[in-house]
N, C-alpha and C positions, 0 to 999 in steps of 0.2 A: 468565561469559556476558554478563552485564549492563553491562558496563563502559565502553562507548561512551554506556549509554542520558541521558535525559535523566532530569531529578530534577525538574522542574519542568513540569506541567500535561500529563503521557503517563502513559499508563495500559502496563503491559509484561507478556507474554505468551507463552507459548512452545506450539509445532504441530510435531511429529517432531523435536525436537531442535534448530529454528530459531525465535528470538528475534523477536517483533514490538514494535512499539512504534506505539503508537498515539497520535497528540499532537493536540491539543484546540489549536490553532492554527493561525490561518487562513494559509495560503501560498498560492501560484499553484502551476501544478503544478513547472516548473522548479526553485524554492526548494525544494521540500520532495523532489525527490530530490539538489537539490545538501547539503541538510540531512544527507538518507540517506549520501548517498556521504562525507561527511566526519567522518560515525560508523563508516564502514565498510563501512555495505550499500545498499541500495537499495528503493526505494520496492516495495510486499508483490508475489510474485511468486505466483501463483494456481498451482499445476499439475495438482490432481486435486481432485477431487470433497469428499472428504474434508477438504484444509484449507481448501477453501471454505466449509466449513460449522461449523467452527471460528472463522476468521475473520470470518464472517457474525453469529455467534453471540457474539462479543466485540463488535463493534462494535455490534450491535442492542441490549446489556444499556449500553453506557457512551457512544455517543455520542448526539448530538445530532440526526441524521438530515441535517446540512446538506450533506453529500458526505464522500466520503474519495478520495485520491488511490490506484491501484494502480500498478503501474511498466508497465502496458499501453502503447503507444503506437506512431504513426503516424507521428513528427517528421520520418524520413527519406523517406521513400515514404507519399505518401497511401494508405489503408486496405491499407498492406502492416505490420501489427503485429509486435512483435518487444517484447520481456521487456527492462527498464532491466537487469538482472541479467545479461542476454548469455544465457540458458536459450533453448532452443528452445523456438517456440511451434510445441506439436505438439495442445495441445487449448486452448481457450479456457472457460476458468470466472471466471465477472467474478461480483460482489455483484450479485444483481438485483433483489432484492428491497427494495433501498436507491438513492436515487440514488449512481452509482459516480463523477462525472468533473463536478463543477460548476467552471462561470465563477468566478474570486476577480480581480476589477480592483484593481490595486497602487494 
């Protein structure tokens, strides 16, 4: 299951049988789903309740509180959102209790 992950400076994690990887390296957001995609997946895809609080709860015990990147986004259509993962967004659960989506200038 782990076999794409990174071994240096990510913490790895798993929610209903899918892998997250959490890396402690600062990227812009671009970088870190082209990062994604070339391990195989994509930047964290939220879809219910449950592995938001999961994932909430990994991040809150191991990072830093500076942001994390989710695969939410806007790129094509202004505030028309859609999943890097191609999932329907049919409910929206972002980290809120954390900042979710900071500025990183390259």
């Amino acid at each position: 299951m782990f076999e794409h992950a990174s071994t240096d400076n990510a913490i790895l994690f798993t929610v209903d049988n899918m892998c997250y990887e959490l890396v402690q390296v600062k990227k812009n957001w671009e970088a870190a789903e082209h990062d994604c995609v070339a391990k195989g997946g994509h930047l964290a895809h939220i879809p219910d309740a449950h592995r938001q609080t999961v994932i909430s709860s990994n991040v809150q015990a191991i990072h830093s509180y500076e942001g994390v990147w989710i695969g939410l986004h806007d790129r094509q259509h202004e505030n028309q959102f859609q999943w890097t993962s191609g999932m329907t967004l049919t409910s929206v659960y972002i980290l809120l209790r954390i900042h979710t989506l900071p500025i990183i200038n390259d």
